[in-house]
N, C-alpha and C positions, 0 to 999 in steps of 0.2 A: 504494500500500500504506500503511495507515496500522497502527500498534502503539501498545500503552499502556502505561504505566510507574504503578503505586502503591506510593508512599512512605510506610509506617507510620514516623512518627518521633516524637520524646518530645512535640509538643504538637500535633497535627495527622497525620490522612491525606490527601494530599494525590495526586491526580490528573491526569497529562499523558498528550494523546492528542497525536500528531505524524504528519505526511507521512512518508513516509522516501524518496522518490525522489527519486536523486541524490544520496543519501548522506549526506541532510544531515537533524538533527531540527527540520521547521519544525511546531510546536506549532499545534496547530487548534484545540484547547480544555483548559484548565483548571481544577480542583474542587477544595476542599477542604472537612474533615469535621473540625471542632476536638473534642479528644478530653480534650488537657492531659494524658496519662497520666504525663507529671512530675512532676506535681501531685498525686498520687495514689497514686504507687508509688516509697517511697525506696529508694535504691543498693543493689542486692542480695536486695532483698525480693521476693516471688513477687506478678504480677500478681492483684489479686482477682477472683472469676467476673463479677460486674457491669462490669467494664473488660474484659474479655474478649468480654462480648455487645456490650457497644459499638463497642468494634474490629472484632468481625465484621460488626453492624450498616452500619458505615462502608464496609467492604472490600467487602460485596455490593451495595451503592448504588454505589461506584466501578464497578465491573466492569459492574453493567447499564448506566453514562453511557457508559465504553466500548463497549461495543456497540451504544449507540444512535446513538455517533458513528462506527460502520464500523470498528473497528477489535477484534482480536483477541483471546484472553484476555488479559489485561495480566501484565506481568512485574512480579509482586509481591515487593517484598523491606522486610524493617523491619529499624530500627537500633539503638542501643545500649541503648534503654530495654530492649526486647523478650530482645534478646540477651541481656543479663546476668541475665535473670530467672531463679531456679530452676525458675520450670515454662515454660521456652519451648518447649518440646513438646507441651508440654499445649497452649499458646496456639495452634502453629500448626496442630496437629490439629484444633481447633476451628473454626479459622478455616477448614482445609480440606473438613472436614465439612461446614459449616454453609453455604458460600458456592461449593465450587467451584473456590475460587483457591486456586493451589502457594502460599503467602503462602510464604518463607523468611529465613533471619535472615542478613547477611553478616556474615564476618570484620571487624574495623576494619579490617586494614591492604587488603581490599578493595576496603572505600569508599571510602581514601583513592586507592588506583589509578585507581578510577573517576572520582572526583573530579577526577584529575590530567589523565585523559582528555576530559572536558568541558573545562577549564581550557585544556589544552594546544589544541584544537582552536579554541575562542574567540579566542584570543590570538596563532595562530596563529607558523610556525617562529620568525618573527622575532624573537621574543620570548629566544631562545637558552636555556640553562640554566635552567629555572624550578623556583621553589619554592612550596610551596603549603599555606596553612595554612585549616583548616577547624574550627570549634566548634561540634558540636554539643551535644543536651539531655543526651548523658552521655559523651561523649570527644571529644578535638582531635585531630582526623589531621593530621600533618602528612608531606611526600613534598617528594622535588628528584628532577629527570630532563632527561637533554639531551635524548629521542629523544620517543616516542608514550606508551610508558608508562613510568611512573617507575623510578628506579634504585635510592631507598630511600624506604620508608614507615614511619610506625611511627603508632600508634593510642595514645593514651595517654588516660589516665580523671581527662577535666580536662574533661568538658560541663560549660555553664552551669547545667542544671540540678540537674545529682550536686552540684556545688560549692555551690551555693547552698544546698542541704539539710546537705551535712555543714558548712558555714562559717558561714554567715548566717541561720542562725535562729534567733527568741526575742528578736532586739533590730530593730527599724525605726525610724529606720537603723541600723545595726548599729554594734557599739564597736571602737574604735580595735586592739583586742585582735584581733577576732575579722578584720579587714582583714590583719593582721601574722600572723595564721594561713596565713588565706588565702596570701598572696602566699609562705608559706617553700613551701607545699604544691608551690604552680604553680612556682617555681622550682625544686624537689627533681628531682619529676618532667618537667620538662623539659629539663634539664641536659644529657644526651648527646645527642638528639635535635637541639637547637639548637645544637651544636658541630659535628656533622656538614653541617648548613647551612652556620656558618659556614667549614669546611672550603671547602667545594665553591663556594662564590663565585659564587651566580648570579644572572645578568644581569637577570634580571624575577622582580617577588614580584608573586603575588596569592592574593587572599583569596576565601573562597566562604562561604555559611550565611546566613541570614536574620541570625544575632545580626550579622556583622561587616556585613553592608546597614545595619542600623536604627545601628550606630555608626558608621557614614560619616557616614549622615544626621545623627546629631548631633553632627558634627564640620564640618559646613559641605556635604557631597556634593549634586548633585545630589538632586531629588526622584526616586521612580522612574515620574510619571506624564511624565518626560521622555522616557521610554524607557530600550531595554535598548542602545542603541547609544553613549549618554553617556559619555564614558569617565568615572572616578570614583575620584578617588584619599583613600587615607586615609593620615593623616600622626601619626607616634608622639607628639610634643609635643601636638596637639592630644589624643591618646587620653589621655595624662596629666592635661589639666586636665578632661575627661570624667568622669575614673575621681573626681578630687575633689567635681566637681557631683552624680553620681549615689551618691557615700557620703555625701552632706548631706542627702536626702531618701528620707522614708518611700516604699515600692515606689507606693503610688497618688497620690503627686504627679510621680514619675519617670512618667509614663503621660503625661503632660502635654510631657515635653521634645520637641523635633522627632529626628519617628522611633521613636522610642520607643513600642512598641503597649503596650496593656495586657495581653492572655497573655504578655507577655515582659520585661515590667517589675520585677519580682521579680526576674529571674536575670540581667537587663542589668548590676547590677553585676558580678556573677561574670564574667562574657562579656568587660566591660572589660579587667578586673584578667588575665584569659590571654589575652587577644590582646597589651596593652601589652606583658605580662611575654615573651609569644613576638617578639613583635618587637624587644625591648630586647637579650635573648639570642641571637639569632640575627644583632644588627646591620642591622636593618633598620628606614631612618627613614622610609621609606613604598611603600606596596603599592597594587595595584592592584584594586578589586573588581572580580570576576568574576562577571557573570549565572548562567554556567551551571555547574553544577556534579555532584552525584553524579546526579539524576534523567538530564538530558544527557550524564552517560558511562554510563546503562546504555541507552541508546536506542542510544548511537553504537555500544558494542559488540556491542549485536544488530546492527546494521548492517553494521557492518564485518567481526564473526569468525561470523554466522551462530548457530545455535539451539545451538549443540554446547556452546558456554562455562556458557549458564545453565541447561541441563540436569546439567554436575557442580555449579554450584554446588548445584541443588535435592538432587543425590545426598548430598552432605557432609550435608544437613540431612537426610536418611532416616535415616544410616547409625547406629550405635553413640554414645552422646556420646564425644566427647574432651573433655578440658579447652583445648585451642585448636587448631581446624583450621589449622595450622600449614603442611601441605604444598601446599595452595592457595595461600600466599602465596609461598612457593617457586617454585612450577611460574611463578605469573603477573608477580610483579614481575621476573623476571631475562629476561621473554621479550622 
């Protein structure tokens, strides 16, 4: 049996087809569709219709590589860009209409479950009490859990790329000021979340997201043409002199550092500045990256709990808007 998973997230769609027998997601092929919609759509702002045909553009190229690779309609879900957007309804009807695919938007504190479930499954029991911190283009989940799935999660609105639009722009490199901005924001906001970490005392930290991969790599980490088996640890002193070399260069000479790509070069500072600041607060002098992360907890939980789980998520997105599906995180984090 093989199923697919598409990931609309703030700069890329991105596509994984996997085996799933025996339980486990071994990846037969992967796609992506650069979109940047970061880049395009600030905090709060309503996606434009041209980023919307693109998106669908993208989403119905995914779904036919899916099927040409034997696997089923893929389980579509986008993240914070999409989600926060005043007309995400609008977006995913479009998407639906035009393509076919349930596209749907999850909760943060979902993705951060799932995330923990990829993470946790990687890492394996041993690993005892884990915590788990994640940044994406417009919020940082962070979760701790001793079991399968996490015990607390919280979603907070600290992505690389939200922070880099409301902190850092108008100056490359940006001024002393606008860094001292930055850093009260990510501390404000992560203030109780990081207490609770450090409450709970746990045994193994690791980190998931493409920003904290390309800050390993500029911190010494393996490459990732070494493989996804490398173990690869990121360590906070080094993050610190990071955050200094990447605030002394304009975004298109930071494209140049190791790891550092060029769609992510811009918002690499922001990405620094909240992981340092999340691992300063929470007490932790080094984590561990983890390969897999939200795309591999949504494969594992079709796997593991069957079609019934992503059928209410798709329900929540039909139903009436709320201001935060709330009782999804309820029903799933305590289970």
């Amino acid at each position: 049996m093989r199923i697919s998973v598409v990931d609309v997230g703030s700069n890329a769609v991105r596509l994984v087809v996997a085996d799933a027998e025996g339980g486990v997601p071994l990846p037969v092929h992967t796609a992506k569709w650069r979109l940047r919609l970061s880049e395009h759509v600030k905090p709060g702002c309503s996606i434009p219709e041209e980023d919307i045909d693109r998106l669908a553009l993208a989403v119905a190229e995914a779904s036919r590589t899916a099927t040409r690779w034997g696997a089923a309609g893929p389980l579509a879900f986008a993240t914070a860009v999409v989600r926060a957007a005043p007309n995400r309804r609008e977006v995913l009807r479009a998407v639906r209409t035009r393509t076919g695919v349930g596209l749907c938007t999850l909760p943060g504190e979902v993705e951060a479950e799932l995330t923990f479930l990829g993470a946790r499954r990687w890492m394996g029991w041993r690993s005892g009490p884990l915590a788990l911190l994640d940044i994406g283009g417009g919020s940082l989940e962070v979760a701790f859990g001793r079991g399968r799935l996490p015990d607390f999660v919280a979603s907070l609105p600290l992505g690389a790329g939200r922070l880099t639009h409301e902190f850092l722009q108008g100056q490359d490199p940006p001024l002393p000021e606008q860094m001292r901005a930055l850093r009260r924001k990510v501390r404000h906001q992560l203030r109780d979340a990081a207490a609770r970490i450090r409450w709970e005392g746990p045994r193994t930290a690791v980190v998931t997201s493409r920003t904290f991969q390309q800050l390993g790599r500029l911190c010494g980490a393996s490459p990732g043409r070494h493989g996804p088996f490398m173990e690869r640890q990121l360590y906070r002193q080094d993050l610190r002199t990071a955050i200094d070399r990447l605030a002394a260069l304009p975004a298109a000479e930071r494209a140049r550092l190791p790891g550092i790509s060029a769609p992510r070069a811009e918002q690499s500072l922001a990405g620094a500045v909240v992981a340092h600041t999340a691992m300063k607060l929470t007490g932790l002098k080094a984590v561990t990256i983890c390969p897999w992360a939200i795309r591999e907890g949504v494969l594992l939980r079709h796997i593991e709990d069957g079609a019934s789980w992503w059928a209410e998520i798709n329900r929540l997105n039909e139903a009436p808007a709320l201001p935060d599906p709330v009782p999804l995180l309820i029903a799933t984090a305590t289970r």
